[in-house]
RODO-27700 format. One record per residue: x, y negated, z of N, C-alpha, C, O in turn; residue in three letters. Coordinates in Angstrom, 2 decimals, padded with zeros to 5 digits. Layout:
N
+---------+---------+---------+---------+---------+---------+---------+---------+---------+---------+---------+---------+------+
:     n_X :     n_Y :     n_Z :    ca_X :    ca_Y :    ca_Z :     c_X :     c_Y :     c_Z :     o_X :     o_Y :     o_Z : type :
+---------+---------+---------+---------+---------+---------+---------+---------+---------+---------+---------+---------+------+
:       X :       Y :       Z :       X :       Y :       Z :       X :       Y :       Z :       X :       Y :       Z :  ALA :
...
+---------+---------+---------+---------+---------+---------+---------+---------+---------+---------+---------+---------+------+
END
This chain:
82
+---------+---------+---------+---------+---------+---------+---------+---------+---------+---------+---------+---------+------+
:     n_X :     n_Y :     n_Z :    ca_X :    ca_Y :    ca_Z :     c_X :     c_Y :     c_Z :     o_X :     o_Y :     o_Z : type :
+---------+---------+---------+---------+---------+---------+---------+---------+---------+---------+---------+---------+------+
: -049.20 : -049.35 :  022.50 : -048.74 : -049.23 :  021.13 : -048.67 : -050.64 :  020.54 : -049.64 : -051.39 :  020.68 :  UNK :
: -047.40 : -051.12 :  019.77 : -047.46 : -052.17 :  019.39 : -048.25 : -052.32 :  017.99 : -048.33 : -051.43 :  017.14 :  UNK :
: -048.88 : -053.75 :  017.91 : -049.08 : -054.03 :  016.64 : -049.24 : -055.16 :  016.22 : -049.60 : -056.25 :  016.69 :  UNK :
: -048.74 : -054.51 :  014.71 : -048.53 : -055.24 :  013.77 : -049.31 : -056.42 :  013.04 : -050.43 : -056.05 :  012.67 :  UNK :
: -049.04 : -057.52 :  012.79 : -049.83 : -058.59 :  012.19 : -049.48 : -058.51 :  010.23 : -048.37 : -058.69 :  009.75 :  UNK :
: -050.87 : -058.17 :  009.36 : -050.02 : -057.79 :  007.77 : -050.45 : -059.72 :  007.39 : -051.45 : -060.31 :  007.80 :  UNK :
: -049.57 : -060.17 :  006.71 : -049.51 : -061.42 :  006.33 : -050.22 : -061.62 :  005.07 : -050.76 : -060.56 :  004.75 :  UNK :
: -050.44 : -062.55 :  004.22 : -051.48 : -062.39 :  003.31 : -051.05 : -061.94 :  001.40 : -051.65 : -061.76 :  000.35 :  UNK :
: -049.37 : -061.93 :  002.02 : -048.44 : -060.80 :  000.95 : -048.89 : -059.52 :  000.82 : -049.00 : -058.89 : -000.23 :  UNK :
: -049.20 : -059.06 :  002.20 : -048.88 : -057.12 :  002.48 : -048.10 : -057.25 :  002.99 : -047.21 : -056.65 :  002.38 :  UNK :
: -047.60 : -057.79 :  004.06 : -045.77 : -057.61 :  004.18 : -046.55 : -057.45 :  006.17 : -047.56 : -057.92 :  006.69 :  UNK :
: -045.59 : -056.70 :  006.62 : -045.49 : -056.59 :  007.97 : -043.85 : -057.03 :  008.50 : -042.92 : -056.98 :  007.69 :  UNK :
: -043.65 : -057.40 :  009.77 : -042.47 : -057.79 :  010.51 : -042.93 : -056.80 :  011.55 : -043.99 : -056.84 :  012.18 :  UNK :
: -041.85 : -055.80 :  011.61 : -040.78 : -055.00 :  012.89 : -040.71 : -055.86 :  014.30 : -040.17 : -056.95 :  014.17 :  UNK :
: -041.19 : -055.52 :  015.61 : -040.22 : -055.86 :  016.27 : -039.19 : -055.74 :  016.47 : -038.88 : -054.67 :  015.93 :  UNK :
: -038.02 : -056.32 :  017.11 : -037.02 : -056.04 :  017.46 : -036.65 : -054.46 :  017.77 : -035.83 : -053.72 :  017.22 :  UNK :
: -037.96 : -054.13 :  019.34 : -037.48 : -053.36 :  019.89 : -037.96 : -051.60 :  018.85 : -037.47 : -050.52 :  019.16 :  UNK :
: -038.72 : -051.74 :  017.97 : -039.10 : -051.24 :  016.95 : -038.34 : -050.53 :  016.34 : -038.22 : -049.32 :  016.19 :  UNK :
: -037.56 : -051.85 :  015.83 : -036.72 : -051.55 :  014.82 : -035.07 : -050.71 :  015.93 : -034.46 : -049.66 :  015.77 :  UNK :
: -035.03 : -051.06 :  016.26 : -033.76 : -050.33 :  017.49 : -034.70 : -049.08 :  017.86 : -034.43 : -048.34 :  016.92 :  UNK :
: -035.29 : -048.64 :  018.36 : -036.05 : -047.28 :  018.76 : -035.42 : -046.72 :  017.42 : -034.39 : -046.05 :  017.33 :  UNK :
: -036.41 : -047.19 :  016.22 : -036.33 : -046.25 :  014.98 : -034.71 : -046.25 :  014.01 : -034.54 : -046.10 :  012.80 :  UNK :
: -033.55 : -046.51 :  015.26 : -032.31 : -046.64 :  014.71 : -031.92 : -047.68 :  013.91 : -030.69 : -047.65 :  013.88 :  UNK :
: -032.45 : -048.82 :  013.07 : -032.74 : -049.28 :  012.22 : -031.91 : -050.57 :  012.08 : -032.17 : -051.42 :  012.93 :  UNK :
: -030.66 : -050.98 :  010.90 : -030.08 : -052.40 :  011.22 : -030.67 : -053.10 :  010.04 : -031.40 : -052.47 :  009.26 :  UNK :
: -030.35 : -054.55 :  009.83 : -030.56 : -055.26 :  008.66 : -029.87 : -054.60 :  007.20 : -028.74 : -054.12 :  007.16 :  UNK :
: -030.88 : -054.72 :  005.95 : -030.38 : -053.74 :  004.90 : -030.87 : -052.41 :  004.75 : -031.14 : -051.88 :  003.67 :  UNK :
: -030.99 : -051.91 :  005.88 : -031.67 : -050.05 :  005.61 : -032.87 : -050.14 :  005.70 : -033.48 : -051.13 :  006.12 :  UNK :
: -033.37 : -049.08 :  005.30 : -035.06 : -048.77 :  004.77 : -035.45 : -047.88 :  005.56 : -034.73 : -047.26 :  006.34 :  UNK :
: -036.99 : -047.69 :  005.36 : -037.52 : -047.07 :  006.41 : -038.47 : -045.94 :  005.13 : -038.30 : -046.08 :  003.92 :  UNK :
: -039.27 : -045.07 :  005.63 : -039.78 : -044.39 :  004.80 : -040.95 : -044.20 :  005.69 : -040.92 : -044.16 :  006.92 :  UNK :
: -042.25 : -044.07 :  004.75 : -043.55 : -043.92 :  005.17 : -044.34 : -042.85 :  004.36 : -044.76 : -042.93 :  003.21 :  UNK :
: -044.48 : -041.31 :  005.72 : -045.41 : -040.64 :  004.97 : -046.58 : -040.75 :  005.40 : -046.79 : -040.86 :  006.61 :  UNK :
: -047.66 : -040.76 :  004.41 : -048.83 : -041.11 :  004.58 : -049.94 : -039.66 :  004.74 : -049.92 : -038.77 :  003.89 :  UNK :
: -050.63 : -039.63 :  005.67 : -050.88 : -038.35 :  005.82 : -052.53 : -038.50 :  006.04 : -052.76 : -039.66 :  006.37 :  UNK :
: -053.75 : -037.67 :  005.97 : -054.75 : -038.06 :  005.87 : -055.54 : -038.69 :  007.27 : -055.19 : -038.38 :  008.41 :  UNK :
: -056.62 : -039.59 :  006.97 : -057.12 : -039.89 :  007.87 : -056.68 : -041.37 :  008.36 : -056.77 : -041.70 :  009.54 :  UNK :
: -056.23 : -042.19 :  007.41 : -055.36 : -043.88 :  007.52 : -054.58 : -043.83 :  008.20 : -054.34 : -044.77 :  008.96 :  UNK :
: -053.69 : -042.44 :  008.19 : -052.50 : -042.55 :  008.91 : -050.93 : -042.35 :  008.38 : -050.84 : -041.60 :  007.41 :  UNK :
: -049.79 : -042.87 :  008.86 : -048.82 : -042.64 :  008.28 : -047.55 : -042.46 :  009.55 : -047.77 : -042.62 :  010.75 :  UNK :
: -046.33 : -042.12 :  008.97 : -045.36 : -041.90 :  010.00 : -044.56 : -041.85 :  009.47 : -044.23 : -041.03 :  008.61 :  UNK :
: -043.79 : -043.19 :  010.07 : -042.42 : -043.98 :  009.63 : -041.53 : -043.89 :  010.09 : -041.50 : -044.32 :  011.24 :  UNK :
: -040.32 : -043.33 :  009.54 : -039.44 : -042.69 :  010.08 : -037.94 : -043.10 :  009.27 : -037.67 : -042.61 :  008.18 :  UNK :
: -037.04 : -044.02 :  009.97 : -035.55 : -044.00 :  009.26 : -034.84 : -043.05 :  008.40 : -034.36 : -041.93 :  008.57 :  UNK :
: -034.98 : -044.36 :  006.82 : -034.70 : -043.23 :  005.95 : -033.34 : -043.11 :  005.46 : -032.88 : -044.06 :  004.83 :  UNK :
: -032.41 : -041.72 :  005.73 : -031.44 : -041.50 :  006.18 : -030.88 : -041.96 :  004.23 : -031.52 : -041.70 :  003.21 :  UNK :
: -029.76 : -042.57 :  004.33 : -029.10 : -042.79 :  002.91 : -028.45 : -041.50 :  002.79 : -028.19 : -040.62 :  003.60 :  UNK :
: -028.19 : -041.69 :  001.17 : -027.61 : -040.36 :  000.68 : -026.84 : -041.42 : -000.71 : -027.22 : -042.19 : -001.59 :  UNK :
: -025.32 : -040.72 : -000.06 : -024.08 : -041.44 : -001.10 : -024.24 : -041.05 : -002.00 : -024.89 : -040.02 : -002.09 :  UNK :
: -023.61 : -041.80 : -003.39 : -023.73 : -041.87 : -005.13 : -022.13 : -041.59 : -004.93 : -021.28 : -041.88 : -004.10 :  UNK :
: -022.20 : -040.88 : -006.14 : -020.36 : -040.60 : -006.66 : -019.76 : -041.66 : -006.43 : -018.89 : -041.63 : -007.31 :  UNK :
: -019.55 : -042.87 : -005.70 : -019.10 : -044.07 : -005.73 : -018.48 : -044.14 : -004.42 : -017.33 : -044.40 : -004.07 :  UNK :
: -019.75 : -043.76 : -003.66 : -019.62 : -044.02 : -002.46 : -018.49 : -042.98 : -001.55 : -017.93 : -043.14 : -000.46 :  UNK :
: -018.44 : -041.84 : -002.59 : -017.90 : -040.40 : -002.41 : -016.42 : -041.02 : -002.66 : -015.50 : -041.09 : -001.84 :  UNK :
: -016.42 : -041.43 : -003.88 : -014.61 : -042.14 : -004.28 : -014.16 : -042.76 : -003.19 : -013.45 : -042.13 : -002.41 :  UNK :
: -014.41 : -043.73 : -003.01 : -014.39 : -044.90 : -002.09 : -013.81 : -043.80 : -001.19 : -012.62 : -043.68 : -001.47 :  UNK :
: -014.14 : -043.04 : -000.33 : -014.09 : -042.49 :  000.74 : -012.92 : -042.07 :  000.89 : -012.09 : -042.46 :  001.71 :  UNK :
: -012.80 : -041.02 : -000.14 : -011.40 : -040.45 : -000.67 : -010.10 : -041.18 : -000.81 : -008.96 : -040.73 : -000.63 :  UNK :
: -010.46 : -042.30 : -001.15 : -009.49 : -043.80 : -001.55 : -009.40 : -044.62 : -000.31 : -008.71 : -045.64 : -000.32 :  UNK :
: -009.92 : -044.33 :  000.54 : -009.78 : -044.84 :  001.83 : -010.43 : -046.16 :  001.92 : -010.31 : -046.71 :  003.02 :  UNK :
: -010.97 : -046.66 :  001.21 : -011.81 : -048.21 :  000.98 : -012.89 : -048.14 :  001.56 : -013.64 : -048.99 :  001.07 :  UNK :
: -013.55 : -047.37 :  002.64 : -014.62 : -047.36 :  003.02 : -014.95 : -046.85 :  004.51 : -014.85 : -045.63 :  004.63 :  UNK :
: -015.32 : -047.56 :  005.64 : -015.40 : -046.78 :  007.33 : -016.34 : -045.96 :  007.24 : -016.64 : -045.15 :  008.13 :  UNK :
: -016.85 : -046.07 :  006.26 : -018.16 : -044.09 :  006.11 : -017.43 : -043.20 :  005.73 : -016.66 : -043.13 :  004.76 :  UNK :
: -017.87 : -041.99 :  007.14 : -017.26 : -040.56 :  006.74 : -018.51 : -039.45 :  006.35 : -019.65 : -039.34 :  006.80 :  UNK :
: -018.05 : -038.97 :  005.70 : -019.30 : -038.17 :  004.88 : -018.85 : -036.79 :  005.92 : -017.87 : -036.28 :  006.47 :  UNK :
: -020.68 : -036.57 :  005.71 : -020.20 : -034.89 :  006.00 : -020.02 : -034.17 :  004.96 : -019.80 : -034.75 :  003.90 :  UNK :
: -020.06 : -032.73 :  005.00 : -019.81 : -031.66 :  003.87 : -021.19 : -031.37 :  002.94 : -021.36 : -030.65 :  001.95 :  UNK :
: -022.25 : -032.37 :  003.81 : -023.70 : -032.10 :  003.18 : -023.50 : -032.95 :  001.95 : -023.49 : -032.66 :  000.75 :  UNK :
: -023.33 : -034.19 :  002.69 : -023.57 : -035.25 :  001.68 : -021.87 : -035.45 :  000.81 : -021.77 : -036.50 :  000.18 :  UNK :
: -021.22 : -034.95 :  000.80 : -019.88 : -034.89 : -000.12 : -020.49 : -033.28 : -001.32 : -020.05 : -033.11 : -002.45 :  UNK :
: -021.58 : -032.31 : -000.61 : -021.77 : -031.31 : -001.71 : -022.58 : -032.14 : -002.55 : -022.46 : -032.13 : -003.77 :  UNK :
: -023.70 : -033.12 : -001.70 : -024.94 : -033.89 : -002.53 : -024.39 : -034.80 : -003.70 : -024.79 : -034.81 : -004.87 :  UNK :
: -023.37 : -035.59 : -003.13 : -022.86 : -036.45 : -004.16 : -022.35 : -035.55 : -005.51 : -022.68 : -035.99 : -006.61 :  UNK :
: -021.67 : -034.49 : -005.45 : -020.68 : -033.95 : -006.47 : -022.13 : -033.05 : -007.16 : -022.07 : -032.90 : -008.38 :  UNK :
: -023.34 : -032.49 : -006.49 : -024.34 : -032.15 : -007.40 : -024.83 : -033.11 : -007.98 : -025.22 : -032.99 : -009.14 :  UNK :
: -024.94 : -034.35 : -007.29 : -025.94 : -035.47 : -008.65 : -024.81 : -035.78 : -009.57 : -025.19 : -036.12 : -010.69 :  UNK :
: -023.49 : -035.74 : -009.38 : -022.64 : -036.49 : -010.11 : -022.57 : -035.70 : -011.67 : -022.46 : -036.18 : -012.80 :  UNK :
: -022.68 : -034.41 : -011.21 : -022.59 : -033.66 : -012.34 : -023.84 : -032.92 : -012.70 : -023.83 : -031.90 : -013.40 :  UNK :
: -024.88 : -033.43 : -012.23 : -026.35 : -032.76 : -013.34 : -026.63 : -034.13 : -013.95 : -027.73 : -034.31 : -014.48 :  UNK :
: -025.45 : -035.41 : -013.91 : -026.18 : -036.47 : -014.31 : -025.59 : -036.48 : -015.93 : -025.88 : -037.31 : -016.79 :  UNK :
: -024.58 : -035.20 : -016.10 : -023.51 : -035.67 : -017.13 : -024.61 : -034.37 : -018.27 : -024.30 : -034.17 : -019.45 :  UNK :
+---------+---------+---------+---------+---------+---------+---------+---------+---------+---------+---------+---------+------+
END
């Protein structure tokens, strides 16, 4: 099991091969549930498009294709936001 060195921020560095296992490029986030007993489990945290990202799509300005999940998700936040 690899590990991690925490720096005197709080901050930890990924290995490489880490970060590729857990899908992971420069820019995306990771999510940590913390569960009892000083333990947690970190797991690639999947994005979810904003009405923006939804336009874009439609308008052809963008190489992300949405599924039907995240095109229903966008059009529910878009409109419980109004």
């Amino acid at each position: 099991m690899p590990a991690l060195t925490i720096t005197a921020k709080g901050q930890v560095t990924f290995r490489k091969e880490i970060l590729q296992h857990l899908g992971l490029k420069p820019g995306e986030k990771i999510e940590l549930d913390l569960i009892p007993g000083g333990k947690g489990i970190i797991q690639a945290l999947k994005p979810t498009g904003g009405m923006s990202d939804f336009i874009g799509c439609l308008a052809n300005k963008t190489n992300k294709v949405l599924t039907i999940e995240e095109i229903n998700e966008a059009t529910q936040q878009a409109w419980s936001k109004e």
